[in-house]
C-alpha positions in Angstrom: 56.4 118.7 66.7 60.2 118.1 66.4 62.3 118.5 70.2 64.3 121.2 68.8 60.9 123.1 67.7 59.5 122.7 71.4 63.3 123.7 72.5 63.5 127.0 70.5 59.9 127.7 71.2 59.9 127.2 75.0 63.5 129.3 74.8 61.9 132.3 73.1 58.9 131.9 76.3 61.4 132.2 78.9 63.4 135.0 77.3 60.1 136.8 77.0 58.9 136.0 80.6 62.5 137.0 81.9 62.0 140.3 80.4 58.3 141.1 81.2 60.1 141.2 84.9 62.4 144.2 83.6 61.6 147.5 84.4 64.7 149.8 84.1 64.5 151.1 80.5 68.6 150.6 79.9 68.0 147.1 80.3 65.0 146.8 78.7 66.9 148.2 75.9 70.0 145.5 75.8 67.1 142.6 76.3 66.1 144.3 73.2 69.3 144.5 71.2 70.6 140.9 72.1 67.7 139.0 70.2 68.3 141.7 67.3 71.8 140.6 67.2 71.0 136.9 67.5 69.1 137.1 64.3 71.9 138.7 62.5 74.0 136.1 63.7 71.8 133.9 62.3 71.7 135.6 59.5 75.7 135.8 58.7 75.5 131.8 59.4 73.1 131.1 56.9 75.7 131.9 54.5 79.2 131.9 56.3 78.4 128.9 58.6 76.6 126.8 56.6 78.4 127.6 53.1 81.9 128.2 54.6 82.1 131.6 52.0 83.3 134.1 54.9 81.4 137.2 54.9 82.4 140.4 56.2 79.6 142.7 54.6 76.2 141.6 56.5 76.8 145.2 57.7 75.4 146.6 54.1 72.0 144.3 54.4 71.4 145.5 57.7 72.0 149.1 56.6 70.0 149.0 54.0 66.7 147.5 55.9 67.4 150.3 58.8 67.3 153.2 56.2 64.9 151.3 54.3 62.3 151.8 57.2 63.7 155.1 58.2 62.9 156.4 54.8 59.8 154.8 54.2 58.5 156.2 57.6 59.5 159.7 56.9 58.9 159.9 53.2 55.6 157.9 52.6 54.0 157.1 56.1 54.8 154.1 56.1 53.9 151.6 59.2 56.5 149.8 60.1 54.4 146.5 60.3 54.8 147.0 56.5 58.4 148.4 56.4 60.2 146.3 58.6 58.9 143.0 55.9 59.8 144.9 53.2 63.1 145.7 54.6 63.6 141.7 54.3 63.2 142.3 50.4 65.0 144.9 49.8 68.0 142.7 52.4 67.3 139.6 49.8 67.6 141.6 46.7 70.4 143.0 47.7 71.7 139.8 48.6 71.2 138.5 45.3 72.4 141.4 43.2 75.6 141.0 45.5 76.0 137.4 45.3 75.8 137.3 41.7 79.3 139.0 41.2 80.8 137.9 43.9 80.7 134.3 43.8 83.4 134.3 40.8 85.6 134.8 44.2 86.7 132.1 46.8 88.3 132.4 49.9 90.0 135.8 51.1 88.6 137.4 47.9 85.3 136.8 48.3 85.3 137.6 52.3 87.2 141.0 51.4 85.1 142.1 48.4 81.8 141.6 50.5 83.8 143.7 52.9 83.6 146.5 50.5 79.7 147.2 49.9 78.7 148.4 53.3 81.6 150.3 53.4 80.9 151.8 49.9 77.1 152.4 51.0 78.1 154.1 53.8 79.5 156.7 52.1 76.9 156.6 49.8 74.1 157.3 52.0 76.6 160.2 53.5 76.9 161.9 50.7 73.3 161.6 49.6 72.5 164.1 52.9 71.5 161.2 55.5 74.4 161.6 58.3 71.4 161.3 61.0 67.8 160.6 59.8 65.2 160.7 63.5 62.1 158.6 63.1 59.1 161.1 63.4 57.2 160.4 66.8 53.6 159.4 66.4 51.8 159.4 69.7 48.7 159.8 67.9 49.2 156.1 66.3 51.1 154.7 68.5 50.6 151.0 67.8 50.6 151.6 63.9 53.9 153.3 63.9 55.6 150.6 66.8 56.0 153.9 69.7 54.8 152.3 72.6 55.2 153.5 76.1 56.1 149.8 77.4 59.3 148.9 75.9 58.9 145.6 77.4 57.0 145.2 73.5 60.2 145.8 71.6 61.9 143.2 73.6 59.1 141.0 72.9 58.7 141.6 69.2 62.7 141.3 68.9 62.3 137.6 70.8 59.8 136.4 68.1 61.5 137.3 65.4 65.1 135.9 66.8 62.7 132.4 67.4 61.5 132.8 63.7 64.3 133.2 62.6 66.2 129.9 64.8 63.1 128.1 63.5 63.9 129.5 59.4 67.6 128.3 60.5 66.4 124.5 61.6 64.3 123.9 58.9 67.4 124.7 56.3 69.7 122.9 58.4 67.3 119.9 57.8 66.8 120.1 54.6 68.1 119.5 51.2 69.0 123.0 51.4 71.1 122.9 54.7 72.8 119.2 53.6 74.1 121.1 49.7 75.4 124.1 51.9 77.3 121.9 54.0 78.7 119.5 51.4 79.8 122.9 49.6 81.5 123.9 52.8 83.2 120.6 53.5 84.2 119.9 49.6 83.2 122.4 46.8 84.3 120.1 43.8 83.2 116.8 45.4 79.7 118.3 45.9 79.5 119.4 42.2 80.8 116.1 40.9 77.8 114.7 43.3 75.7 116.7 41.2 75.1 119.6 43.7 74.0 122.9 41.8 76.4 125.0 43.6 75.4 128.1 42.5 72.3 127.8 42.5 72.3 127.5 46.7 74.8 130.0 47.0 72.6 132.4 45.3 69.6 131.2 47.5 71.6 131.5 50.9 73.0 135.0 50.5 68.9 135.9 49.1 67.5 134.4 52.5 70.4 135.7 54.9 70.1 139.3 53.5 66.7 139.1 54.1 67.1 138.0 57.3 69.6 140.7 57.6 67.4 143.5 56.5 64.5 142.7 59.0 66.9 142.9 61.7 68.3 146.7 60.4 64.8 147.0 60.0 64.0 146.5 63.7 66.8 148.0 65.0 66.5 151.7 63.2 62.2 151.1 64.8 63.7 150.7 68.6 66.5 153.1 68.2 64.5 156.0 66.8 67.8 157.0 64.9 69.9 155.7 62.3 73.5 157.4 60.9 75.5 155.4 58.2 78.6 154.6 60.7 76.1 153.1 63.4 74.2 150.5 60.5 77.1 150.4 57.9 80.2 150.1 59.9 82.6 148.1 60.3 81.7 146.7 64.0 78.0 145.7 62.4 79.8 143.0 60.2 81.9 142.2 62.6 79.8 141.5 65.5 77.3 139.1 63.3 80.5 137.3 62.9 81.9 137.2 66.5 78.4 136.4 68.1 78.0 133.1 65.2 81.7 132.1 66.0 81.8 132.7 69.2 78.8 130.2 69.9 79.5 127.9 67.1 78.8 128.5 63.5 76.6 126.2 61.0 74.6 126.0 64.5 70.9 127.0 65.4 72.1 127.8 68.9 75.4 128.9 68.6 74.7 132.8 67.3 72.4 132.7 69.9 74.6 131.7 72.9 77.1 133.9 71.0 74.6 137.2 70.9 73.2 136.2 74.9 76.8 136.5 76.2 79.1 139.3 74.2 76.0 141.6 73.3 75.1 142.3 77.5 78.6 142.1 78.2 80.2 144.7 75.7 77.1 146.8 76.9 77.7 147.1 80.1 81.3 147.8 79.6 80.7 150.2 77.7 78.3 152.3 79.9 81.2 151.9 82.7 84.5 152.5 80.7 83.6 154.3 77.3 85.2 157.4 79.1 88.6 155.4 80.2 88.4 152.8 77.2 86.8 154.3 74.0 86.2 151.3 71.7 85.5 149.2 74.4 82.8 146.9 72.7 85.5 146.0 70.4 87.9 145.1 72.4 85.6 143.0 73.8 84.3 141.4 70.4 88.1 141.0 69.8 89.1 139.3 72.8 86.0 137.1 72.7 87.2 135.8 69.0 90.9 135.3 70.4 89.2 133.3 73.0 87.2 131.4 70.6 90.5 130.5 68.1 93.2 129.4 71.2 89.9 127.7 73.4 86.9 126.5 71.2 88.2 127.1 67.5 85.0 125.6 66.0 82.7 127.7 68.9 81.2 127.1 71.9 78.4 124.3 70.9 80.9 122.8 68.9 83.1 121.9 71.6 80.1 120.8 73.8 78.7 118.3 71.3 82.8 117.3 71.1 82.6 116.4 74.8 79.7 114.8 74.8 80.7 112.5 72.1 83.8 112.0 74.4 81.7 110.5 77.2 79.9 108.7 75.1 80.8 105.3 74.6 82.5 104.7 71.3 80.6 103.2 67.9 82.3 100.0 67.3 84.3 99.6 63.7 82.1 98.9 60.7 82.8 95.0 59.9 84.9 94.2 56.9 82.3 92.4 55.4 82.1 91.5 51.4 80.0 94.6 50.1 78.4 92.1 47.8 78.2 88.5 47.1 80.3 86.8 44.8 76.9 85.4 43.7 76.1 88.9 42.3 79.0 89.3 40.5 78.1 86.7 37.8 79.6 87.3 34.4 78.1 89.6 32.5 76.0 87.7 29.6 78.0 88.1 26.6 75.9 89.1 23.1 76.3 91.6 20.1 79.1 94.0 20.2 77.6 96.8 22.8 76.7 100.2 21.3 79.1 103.7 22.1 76.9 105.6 24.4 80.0 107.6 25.7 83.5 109.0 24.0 86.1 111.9 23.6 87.2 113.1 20.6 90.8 114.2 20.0 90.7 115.6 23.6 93.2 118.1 24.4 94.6 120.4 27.4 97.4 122.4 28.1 99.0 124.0 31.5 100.8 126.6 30.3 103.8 125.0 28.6 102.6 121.4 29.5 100.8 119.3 27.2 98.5 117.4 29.6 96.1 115.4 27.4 97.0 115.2 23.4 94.6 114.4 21.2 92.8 111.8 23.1 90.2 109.7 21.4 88.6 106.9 23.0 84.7 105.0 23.2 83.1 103.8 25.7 80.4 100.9 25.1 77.6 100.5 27.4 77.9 97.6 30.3 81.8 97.1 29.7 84.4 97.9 32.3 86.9 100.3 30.7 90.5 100.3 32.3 92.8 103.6 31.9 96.4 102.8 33.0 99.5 104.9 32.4 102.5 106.0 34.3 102.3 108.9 36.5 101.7 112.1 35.0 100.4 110.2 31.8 97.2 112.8 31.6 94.6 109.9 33.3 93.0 112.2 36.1 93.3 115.0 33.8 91.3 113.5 31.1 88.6 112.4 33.9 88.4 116.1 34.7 87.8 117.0 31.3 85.5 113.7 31.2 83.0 115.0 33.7 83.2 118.5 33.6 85.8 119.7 36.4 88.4 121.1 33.4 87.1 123.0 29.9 89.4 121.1 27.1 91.6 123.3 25.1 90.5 121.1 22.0 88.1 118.5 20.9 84.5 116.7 22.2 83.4 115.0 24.9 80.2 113.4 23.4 77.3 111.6 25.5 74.9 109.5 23.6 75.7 111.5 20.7 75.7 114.6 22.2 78.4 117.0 22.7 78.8 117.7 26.4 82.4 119.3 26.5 82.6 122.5 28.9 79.4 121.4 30.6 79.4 121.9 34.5 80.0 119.2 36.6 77.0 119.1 38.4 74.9 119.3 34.7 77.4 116.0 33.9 76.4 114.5 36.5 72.7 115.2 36.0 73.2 113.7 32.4 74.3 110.7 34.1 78.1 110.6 34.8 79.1 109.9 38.5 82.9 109.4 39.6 85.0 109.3 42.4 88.5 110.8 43.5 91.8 109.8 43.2 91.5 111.3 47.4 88.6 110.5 49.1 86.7 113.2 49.5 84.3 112.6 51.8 81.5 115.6 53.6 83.4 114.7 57.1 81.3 116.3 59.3 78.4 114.4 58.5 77.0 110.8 58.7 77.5 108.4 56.2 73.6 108.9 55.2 74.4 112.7 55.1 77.1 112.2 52.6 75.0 109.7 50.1 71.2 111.4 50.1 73.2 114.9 48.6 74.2 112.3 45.6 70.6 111.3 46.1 69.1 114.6 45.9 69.7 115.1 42.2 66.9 112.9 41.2 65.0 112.7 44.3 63.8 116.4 45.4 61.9 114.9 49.1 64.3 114.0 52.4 62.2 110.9 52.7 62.9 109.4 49.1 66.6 110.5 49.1 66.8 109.1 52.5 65.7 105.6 50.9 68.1 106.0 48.1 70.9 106.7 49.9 70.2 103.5 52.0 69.9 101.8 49.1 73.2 102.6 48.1 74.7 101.8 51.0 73.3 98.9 51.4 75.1 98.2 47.9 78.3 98.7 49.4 78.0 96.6 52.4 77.7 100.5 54.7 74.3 100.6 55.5 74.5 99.1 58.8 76.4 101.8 60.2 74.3 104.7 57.8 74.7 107.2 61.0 78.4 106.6 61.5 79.9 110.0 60.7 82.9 110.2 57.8 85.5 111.9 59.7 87.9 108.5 61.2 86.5 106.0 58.8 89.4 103.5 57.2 90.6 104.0 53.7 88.2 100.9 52.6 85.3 102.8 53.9 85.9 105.9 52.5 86.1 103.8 48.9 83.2 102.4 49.5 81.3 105.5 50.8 82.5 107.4 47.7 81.0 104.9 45.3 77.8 104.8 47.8 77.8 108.3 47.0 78.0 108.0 43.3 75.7 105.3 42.6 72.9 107.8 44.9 72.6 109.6 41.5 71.7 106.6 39.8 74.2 106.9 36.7 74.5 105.2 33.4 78.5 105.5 33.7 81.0 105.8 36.8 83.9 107.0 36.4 85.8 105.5 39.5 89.2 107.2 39.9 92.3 105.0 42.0 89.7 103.4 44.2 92.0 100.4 45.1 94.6 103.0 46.2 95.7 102.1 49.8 94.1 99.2 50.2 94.8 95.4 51.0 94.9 92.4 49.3 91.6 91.2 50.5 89.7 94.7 50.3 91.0 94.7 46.8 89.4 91.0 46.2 85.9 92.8 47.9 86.7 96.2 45.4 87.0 94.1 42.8 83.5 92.0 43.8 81.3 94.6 43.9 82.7 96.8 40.7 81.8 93.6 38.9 78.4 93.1 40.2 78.2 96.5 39.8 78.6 96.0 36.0 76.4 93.4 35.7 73.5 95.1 37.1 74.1 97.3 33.5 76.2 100.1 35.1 79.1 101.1 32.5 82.5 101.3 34.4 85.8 103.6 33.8 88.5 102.9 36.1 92.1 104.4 36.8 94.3 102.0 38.2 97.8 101.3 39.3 97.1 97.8 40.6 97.9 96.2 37.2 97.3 92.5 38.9 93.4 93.3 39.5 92.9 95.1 36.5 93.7 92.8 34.5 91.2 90.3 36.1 88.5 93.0 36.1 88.5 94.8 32.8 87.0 94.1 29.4 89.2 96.8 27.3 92.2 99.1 28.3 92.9 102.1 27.1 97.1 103.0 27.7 97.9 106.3 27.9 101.3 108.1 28.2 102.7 111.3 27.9 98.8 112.6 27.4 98.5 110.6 24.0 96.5 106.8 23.8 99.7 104.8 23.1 97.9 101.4 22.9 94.3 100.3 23.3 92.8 96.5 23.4 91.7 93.7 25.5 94.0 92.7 28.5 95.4 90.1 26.8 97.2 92.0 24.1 97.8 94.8 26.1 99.9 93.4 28.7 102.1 91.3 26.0 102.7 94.7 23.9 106.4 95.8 24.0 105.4 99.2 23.5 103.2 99.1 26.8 105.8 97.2 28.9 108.3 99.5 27.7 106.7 102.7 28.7 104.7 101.4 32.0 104.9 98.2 32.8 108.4 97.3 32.9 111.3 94.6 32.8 109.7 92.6 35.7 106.4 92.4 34.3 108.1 91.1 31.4 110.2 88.9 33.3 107.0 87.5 35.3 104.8 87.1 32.3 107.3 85.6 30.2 
């Protein structure tokens, strides 16, 4: 059994011992409440926390598994040992039929059209006749119908489903699940280009953190005996999921609890001695707590203890600049028949409005050979790796894999087909370990923790990082982050890299060591297209370059020919490559 298990276990013992010493029935009732509104903090960080998609309608998953119950109670008889579970379903559809729509939208669109369904159902249920629906009393089946006399149970049922649901969270956290939510959080584009099905775990997130929602509504409407649309739709239901997960620490286990243990008894109590001289007093208090939380502890309050504690703790030293490879490994290719096409575009075009980006591009790429696509600045390059692996939809023309037309195709489906790349700007997942950031490359082939764990170290290994696997992104050097992207890459095990300014920024010798491994990188059968400024190495590394230059190919050939033709000095490299050559 895992420490944080035993942890979360023996927490959800002492809550329930602490409250079996309770008597007075108000504060029975907040021991109650404050597990219920742990769990829908946990609930809004499933999604919000992990996924970094801001969510300010939990409110309408919550209100729908506390009328859900209410209903089912009144209308069918219905226990609710059985309603409060199917509460959670009718939370995850209704997370799903939500999320569907509403993942078109990013940012402030997304967080302010979630806003709008509980406050849409809200009315909804008002105008359908339900202003106050009273669960019937059953003293006759008292257990079947969750009345009991001791509300010392309530407290004790809401504690094992808030330590269900902190286990649910650690599991996902763990998991291939968790580490895709989190590279989707940190880097959206760079997780699709790693061959993350973004989507897909969006879709599943909002599914399991409206159904974790709905249980809670569920709950709550069994231990309040009442439920009114303002009280399970309103506006301070979203809110306070939000607060509590913030407050504590989001894309946390413990943090919506610590968040839920201190606001929940505190704007309780403030409430029962000022509502009369302070109306709106919980959210002032849910309001102060978040200014708190943005000028003190921005990232929350376990955030900022695992920050001191990294502090005191001695620092890692540096990775060493070692050679990522042998020069051993880089042997020269063996040379043989002219290589078949397993890659090309076809009269590839894009436009920005006005601006012709890429015009008509044609080019092939043969298997093994290191392909080299220079250009001056603004020439189309990253533009035509965009539409290359999937990241732009071409206005025009074919992007064909082993014969097979792949244009329009999402990234992450290109880079199931076999096409990895890195960024012109490192774009690491900073917030987690080097290992972190390679198994979600690994994870497209290798669905287990334990084989994309292998893989990634694997990978790393092939870039000279696996040494320092648990070093986390954020404060690596420039060379590092190179590497670390290509480590990344290579996770997915691809027939073609596309490897985007990865020299950028660095020094002579890490260029020497760049330039190592992308050769024995090659002659382990990988096929290579680079983008590169650094005209020296390129010309040492490459088999073939392709020129472009005002978004058309102006030139294409081996180095040699390339760099003596008049046309490419002319329009990139210049009078003193001319001069320097001659």
């Amino acid at each position: 059994m895992r420490r944080e298990t035993v942890l979360i276990i023996g927490f959800g013992l002492a809550y329930a011992a602490f409250a079996a010493l309770v008597t007075h029935s108000y504060y029975q009732l907040i021991l109650t409440v404050v597990p219920i509104w742990a769990v829908m903090g946990l609930a809004w960080n499933l999604l919000s926390g992990y996924s970094g998609f801001v969510s300010f309608g939990h409110a309408a998953f919550f209100g729908l598994g506390a009328y859900f119950v209410a209903l089912a109670q009144i209308g069918w008889n219905l226990s609710p040992w059985l309603g409060i579970p199917a509460a959670g379903v009718v939370g995850a559809l209704a997370g799903l039929i939500v999320g569907i729509p509403t993942f078109r939208l990013r940012g402030h669109y997304f967080a302010l059209a979630m806003l709008a369904y509980p406050l849409a159902l809200m009315y909804v249920f008002e105008w359908l006749g339900y202003q106050e629906l009273t669960l019937p009393m059953r003293r006759d089946a008292a257990l079947q119908f969750m009345q009991f006399e001791d509300h010392r149970i309530y407290t004790w049922l809401a504690a094992g489903l808030m330590v269900l649901a902190m286990l649910l969270t650690g599991r996902v956290e763990r998991s291939r699940f968790g580490l895709s939510l989190i590279a989707i959080k940190e880097d959206e584009a760079a997780a699709e280009a790693a061959g993350v099905r973004t989507l897909h775990w969006k879709l599943l997130a909002i599914t399991l953190s409206g159904a974790m929602a709905g249980v809670a509504g569920g709950l709550y409407a069994v231990v309040l005996l009442v439920v009114t649309p303002p009280a399970v739709f309103g506006m301070l239901v979203s809110a306070q999921a939000l607060i509590v997960a913030m407050f504590g620490g989001a894309a946390t286990v413990w943090g919506p609890v610590l968040g839920a243990l201190v606001l929940v008894p505190l704007s309780e109590f403030l409430h029962a001695q000022l509502a009369d001289k302070i109306p709106g007093i919980q959210g002032v208090v849910y309001g102060l707590a978040i200014i708190a939380v943005i000028l003190l502890a921005p990232e929350g309050v376990v955030w900022k203890w695992r920050a001191y504690r990294r502090k005191r703790a001695r620092a890692a030293p540096a990775p060493a600049a070692a050679s990522p490879v042998s020069p051993a490994a880089a042997a020269q290719r063996a040379s043989g028949p002219e290589r078949p096409v397993i890659f090309e575009a076809r009269q590839l075009s894009k436009s920005f409005g006005g601006l012709k980006a890429v015009r008509d591009v044609t080019l092939q790429v043969r298997q093994g050979e290191i392909l080299g696509i220079i250009g001056p600045n603004g020439a189309g390059k990253t533009t035509l790796f965009n539409l290359l692996n999937g990241f732009l939809r071409p206005d025009g023309g074919e992007v064909v894999l082993d014969g097979r037309s792949i244009a329009g195709s999402a990234p992450d489906r290109v880079c199931a087909a076999g096409i990895g790349r890195t960024f012109q700007v490192a774009r690491p997942f900073r917030r987690m370990s080097m290992l972190d950031n390679v198994m979600i490359g690994a994870f497209l082939h290798e669905p287990s923790a334990a084989a994309a764990r292998a893989v990634a170290l694997d990978a790393l290994a092939q870039v000279g990082l696996a040494e320092h696997a648990q070093r986390l992104a954020d404060g690596l050097t420039n060379k590092q982050l190179r590497l670390l992207e290509i480590a990344r890459a290579l996770a997915g095990k691809p027939r073609i890299l596309l490897l985007d300014e990865t020299m950028a920024g660095l020094t002579g010798a890490e260029v020497e060591e760049l330039i190592t491994l992308i050769r024995a990188l090659a002659a382990s059968g990988l096929t290579i297209v680079i983008i590169e400024h650094t005209m020296q190495a390129m010309v040492r590394l490459v088999d073939r370059f392709v020129v472009l230059d005002d978004g058309a190919v102006l030139a294409e050939g081996e180095p040699a020919r390339i760099t003596q033709d008049p046309a490419v000095i002319d329009a990139y490299l210049g009078r003193k490559w001319r001069m320097a050559n001659a």
